[in-house]
TORPAMAR-443962 format. One record per residue: residue in one letter; x, y, z of N, C-alpha, C in turn. Coordinates in pm, whole numbers, plus 50000, padded with zeros to 5 digits. Last residue first. Layout:
! TORPAMAR-443962
aXYZXYZXYZ;...
END
This chain:
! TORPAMAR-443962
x270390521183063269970525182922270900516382853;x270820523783331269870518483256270160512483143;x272690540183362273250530383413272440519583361;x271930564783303272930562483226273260549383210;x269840565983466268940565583282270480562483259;x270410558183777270750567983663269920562783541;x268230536584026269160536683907269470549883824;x267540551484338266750552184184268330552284117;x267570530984620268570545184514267620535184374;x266230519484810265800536484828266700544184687;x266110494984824267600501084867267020517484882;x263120491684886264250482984870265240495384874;x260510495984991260850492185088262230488385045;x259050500984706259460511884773260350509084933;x260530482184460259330483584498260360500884650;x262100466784280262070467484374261450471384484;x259780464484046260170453184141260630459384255;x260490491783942259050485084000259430477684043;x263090484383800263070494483967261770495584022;x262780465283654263430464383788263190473083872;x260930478683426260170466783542261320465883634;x263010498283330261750502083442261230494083519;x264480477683181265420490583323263820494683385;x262850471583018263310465183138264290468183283;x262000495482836261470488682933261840478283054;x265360516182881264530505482832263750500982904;x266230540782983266520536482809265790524782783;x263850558883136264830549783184264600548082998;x262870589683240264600589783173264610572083203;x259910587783221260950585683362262380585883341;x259420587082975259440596983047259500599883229;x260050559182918261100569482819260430583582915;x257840545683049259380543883109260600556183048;x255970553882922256200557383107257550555383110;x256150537482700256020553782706256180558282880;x255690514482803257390520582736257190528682726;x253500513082880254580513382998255790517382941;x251420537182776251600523082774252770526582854;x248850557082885250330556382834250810537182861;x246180564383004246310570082825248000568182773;x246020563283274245840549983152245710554283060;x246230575483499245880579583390245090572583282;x247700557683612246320556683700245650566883571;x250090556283560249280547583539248040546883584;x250960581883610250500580683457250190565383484;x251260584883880249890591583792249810587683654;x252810569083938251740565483982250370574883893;x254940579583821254460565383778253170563883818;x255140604783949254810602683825254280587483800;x255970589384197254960602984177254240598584055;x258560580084137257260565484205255830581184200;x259920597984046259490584583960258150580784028;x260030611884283259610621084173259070608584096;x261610590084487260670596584489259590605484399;x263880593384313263520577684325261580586784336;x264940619884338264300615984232263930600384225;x264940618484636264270630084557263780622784395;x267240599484661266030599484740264930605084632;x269290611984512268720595084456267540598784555;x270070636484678269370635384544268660619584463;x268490629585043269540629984906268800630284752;x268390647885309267910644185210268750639185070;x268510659785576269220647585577268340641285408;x267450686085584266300676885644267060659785600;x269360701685475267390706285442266560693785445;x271720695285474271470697585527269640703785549;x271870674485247271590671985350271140681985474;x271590691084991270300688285057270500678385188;x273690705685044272640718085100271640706085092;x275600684785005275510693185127274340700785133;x274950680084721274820667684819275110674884949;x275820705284631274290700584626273750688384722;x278920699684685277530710584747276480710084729;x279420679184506279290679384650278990689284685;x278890691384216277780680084280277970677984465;x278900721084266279640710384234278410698284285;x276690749784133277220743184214277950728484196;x274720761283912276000765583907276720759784051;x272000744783875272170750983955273750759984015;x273190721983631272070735883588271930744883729;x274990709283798275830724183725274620732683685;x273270694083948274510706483978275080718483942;x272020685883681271300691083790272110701483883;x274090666283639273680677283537272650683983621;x275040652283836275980659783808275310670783691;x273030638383894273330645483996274180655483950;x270720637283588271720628283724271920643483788;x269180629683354268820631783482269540628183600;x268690626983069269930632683127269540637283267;x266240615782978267300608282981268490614183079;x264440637582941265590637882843266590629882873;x262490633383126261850628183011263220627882923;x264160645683347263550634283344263520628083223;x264020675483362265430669483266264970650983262;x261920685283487262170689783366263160679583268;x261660669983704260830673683652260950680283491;x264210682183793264080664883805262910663683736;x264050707583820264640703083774264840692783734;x262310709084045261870712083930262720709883852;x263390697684269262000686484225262000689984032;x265610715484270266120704784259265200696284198;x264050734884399264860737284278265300723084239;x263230720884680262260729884540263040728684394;x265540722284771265200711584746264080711884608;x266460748584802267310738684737266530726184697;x265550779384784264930762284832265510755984741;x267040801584698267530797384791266390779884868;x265320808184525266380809884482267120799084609;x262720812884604262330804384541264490801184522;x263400835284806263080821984914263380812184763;x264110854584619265170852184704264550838784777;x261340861284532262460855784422263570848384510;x260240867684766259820852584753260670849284620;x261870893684833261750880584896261050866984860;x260910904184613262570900784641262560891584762;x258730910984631259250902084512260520898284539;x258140922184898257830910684879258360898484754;x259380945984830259950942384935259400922084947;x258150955384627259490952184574259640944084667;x255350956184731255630948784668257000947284614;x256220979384930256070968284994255800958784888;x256331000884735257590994184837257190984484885;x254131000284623255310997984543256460991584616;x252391007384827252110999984822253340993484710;x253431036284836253701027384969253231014784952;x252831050284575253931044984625254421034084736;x250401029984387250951038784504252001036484583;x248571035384076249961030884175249881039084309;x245941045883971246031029984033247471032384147;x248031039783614246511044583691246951034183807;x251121056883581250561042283586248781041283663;x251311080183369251221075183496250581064383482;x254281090483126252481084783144252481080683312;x256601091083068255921100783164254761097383223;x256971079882848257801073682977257051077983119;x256321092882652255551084582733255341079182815;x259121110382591257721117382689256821106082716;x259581093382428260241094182521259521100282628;x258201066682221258511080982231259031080882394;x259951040182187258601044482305258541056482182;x260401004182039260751016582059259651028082099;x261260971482126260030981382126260880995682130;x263230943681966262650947782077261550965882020;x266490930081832264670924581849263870935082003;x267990945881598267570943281710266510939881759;x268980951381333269670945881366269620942281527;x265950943481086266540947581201267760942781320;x263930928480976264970921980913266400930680982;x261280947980998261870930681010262920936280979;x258560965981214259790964581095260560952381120;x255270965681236256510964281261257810961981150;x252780988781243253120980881138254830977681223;x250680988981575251940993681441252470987481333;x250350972081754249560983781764250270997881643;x250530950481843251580957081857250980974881824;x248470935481768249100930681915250140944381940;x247890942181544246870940981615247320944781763;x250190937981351249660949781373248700953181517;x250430910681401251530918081457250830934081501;x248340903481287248300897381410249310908681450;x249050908680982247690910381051247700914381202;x251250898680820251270910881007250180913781015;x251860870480655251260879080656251060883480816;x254670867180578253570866180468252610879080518;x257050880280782255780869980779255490873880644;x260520893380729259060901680736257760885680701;x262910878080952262470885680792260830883080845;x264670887181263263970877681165263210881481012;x264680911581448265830907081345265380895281265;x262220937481474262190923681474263720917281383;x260460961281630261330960481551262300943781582;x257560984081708258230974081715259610966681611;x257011016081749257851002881693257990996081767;x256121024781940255511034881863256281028181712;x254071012582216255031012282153254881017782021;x251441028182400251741020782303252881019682253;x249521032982729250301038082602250911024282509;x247831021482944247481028882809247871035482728;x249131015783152249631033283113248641035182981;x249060990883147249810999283263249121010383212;x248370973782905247550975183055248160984883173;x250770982382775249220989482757247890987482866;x252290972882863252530987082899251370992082866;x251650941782844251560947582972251960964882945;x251690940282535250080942482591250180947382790;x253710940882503253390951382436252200953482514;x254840922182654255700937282731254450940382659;x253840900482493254000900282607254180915382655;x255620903282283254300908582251253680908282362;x257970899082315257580909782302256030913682280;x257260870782378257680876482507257530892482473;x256440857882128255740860082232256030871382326;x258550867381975257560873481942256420874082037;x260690852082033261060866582031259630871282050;x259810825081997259890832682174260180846682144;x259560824381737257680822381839258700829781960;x262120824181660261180841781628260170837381682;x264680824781915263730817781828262630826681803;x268190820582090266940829281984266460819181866;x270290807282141268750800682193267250810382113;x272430809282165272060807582026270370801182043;x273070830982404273470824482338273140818782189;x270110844782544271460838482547271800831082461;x268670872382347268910862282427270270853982399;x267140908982429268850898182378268400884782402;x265960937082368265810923082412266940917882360;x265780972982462266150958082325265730946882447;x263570998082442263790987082504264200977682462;x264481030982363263951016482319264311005482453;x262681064782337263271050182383262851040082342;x263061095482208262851079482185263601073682273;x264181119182266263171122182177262731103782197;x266911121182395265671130182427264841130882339;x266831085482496267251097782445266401109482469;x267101053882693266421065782650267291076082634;x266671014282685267861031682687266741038582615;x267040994282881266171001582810266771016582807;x266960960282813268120971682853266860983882788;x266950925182911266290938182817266880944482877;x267540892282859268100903682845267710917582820;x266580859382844266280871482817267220881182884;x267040833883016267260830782878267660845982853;x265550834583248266830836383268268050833083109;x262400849483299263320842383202264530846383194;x261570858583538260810851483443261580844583318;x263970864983723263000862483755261720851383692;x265070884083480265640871283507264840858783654;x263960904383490263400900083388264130888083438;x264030926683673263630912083712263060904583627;x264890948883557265860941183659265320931683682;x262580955983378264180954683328264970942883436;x260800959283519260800949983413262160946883372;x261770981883617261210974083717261290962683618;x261590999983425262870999083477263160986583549;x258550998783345260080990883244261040992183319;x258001015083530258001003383546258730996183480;x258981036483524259801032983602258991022783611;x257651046783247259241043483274259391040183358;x254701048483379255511033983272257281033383277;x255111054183761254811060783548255321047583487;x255071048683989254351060283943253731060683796;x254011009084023255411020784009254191033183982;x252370991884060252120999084173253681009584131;x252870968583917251290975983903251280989384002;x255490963183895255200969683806253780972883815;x254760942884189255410954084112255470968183998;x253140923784027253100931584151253950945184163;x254400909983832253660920483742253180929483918;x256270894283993256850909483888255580921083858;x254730869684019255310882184139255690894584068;x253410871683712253240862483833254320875183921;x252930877283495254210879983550254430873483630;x250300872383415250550861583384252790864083435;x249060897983503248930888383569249890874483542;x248640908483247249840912783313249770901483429;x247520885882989247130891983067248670900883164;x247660868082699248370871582836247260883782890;x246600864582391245750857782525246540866282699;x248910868482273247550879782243246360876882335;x250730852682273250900865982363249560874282378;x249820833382101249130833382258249730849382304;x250240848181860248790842681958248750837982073;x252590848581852251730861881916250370858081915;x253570818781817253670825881949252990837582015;x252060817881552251550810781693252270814881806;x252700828081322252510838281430252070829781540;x252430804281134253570808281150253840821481254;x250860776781130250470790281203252380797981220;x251060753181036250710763081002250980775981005;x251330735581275250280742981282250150745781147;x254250725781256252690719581236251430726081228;x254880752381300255420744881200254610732581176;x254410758281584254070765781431254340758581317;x255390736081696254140743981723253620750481583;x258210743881636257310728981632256310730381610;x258650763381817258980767781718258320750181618;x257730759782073256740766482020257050768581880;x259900739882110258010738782140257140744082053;x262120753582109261560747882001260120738781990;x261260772082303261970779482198261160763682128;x261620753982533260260761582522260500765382372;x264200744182552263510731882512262250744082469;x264760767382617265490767582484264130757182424;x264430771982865264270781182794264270777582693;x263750744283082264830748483000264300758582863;x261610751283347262080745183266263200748883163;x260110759383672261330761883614261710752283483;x256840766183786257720753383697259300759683648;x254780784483750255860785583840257040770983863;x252170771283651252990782583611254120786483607;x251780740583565251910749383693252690757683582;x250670727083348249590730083447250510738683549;x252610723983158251430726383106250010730783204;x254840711583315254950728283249253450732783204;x254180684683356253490697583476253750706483388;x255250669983163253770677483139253450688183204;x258320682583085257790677183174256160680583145;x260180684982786259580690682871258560678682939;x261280668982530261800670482669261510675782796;x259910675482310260950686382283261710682882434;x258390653182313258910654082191260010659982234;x256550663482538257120654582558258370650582429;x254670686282392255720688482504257080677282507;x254040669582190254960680782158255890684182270;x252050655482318252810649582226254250662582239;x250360671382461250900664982558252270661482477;x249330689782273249950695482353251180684882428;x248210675281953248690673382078249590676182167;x246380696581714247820691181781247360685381899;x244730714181614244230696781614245470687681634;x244430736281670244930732781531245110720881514;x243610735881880242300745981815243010745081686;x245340724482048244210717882015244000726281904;x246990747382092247440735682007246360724081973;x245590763382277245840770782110245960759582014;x245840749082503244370756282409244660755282273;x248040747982536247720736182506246080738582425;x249200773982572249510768482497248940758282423;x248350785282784247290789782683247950784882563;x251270794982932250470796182932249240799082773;x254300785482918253420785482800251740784282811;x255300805583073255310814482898254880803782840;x255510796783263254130806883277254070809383103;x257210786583368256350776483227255100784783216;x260410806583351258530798483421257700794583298;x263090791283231262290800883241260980791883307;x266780788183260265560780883244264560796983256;x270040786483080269100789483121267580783883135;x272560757783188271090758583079270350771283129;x275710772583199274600769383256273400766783138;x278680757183087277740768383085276370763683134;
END
């Protein structure tokens, strides 16, 4: 089964928040397997789940048992990155949730929303895959939608409704959500009135709607189809977890390892040992020029099992065979 991944856009305003409780962003990331870049590029593909217990860590040192709807409470619609294009330019809120609906896999290939309407209420559920549900990601991502329909349409969800049990204390929930929410529910997601659906989106225009679908689907479709792209971010993500080979990289891209070894020859005669020999000597170079990491800490976030699996492949230096050892072959 595939790892779903998501944009590291969701942990935008993370590393803020985790200071302002006297955490270390860098620590945590690296703890749960995530790559630092998640913390500076938006558009980072990482493992949905590793995010889930980030933020579920997060709170749990913190304190802060709403730390996911704090940051949701920082987002902006902007933070959709290509999607929220889209959805700024539909007629009415319903046909932007519709728009939200189909390219939710776009932003998180973890998530699931379905949005059914009656003649009096709609809801929008949320699902996630597999056993990857976590109440910081339930709560961000819904609280996420809550504040983009209100930057759309200036309307409001009229529930929210949560399968996890009721916080101490919904200060924050109320705030963000704009309602007292209900817990302990056999579905995590927003219920409308149905006529709100109606609201107009200020601002949209149709001809400018078409030409942003026409653009989201093409740069979803270019990011889908750069093999090599997909491949950095992936090497970037699974690095720090030791499990960085050809064959787990394959399957997180649903292909055999000899088709991956075909699409990147053919995108310029490239191989995967190339790519990630290359990604190491990147990183190495920045975290020693950093100087806030000793070398066994460089080496456990280059996937190698021991400092001395790292001083060899420094020795060999960049003029020698060109193949970056496995962490399997290391370790």
């Amino acid at each position: 089964m595939l790892e779903p991944l998501t944009r590291s856009a969701s942990l935008t305003g993370y590393a803020e928040l985790a200071r302002s409780f006297g955490l270390d962003p860098a620590r945590l990331v690296a703890e749960v397997g995530l790559p630092d870049a998640c913390l500076t590029n938006p558009d980072l593909k990482v493992p949905a789940r590793a995010v889930g217990r980030l933020l579920e860590r997060a709170a749990r040192r913190s304190g802060a048992d709403d730390f996911g709807l704090r940051l949701a409470e920082t987002r902006q619609l902007s933070n959709l990155g290509v999607v929220a294009f889209v959805l700024r330019e539909q007629p009415t809120l319903g046909r932007a949730l519709e728009m939200l609906v189909s390219h939710t896999w776009a932003q998180n290939q973890s998530l699931t929303l379905r949005l059914e309407i009656g003649d009096d209420v709609a809801v929008l559920r949320q699902t996630t895959a597999g056993a990857g549900r976590s109440r910081q990601s339930v709560e961000l991502s819904l609280g996420v939608i809550a504040r983009a329909v209100r930057q759309l349409a200036g309307a409001a969800a009229t529930d929210a409704r949560f399968m996890h049990p009721r916080p101490a204390d919904i200060t924050l929930h109320r705030r963000v959500f704009g309602t007292t929410p209900a817990f302990d529910q056999d579905f995590d997601g927003l219920v409308f009135e149905a006529r709100d659906l109606q609201t107009p989106v200020a601002g949209a225009d149709p001809v400018a709607a078409r030409r942003a679908l026409r653009y989201a689907e093409w740069e979803m479709g270019a990011r889908a189809e750069d093999t090599v792209a997909t491949v950095r971010e992936l090497i970037l993500a699974l690095l720090p977890t030791g499990t960085c080979g050809i064959a787990r990289v394959a399957a997180l891209m649903g292909m055999s390892r000899r088709t991956l070894h075909r699409r990147l020859h053919a995108a310029g005669g490239m191989t995967f040992e190339g790519l990630l020999d290359e990604m190491r000597r990147e990183l190495a170079r920045r975290y020693l020029a950093d100087g806030h990491h000793t070398l066994t800490d460089i080496a456990g976030r280059l996937g190698y099992g021991s400092l001395s699996a790292f001083s060899r492949w420094r020795r060999r230096g960049a003029g020698a065979s060109g193949r970056s050892p496995s962490p399997q072959e290391d370790s």
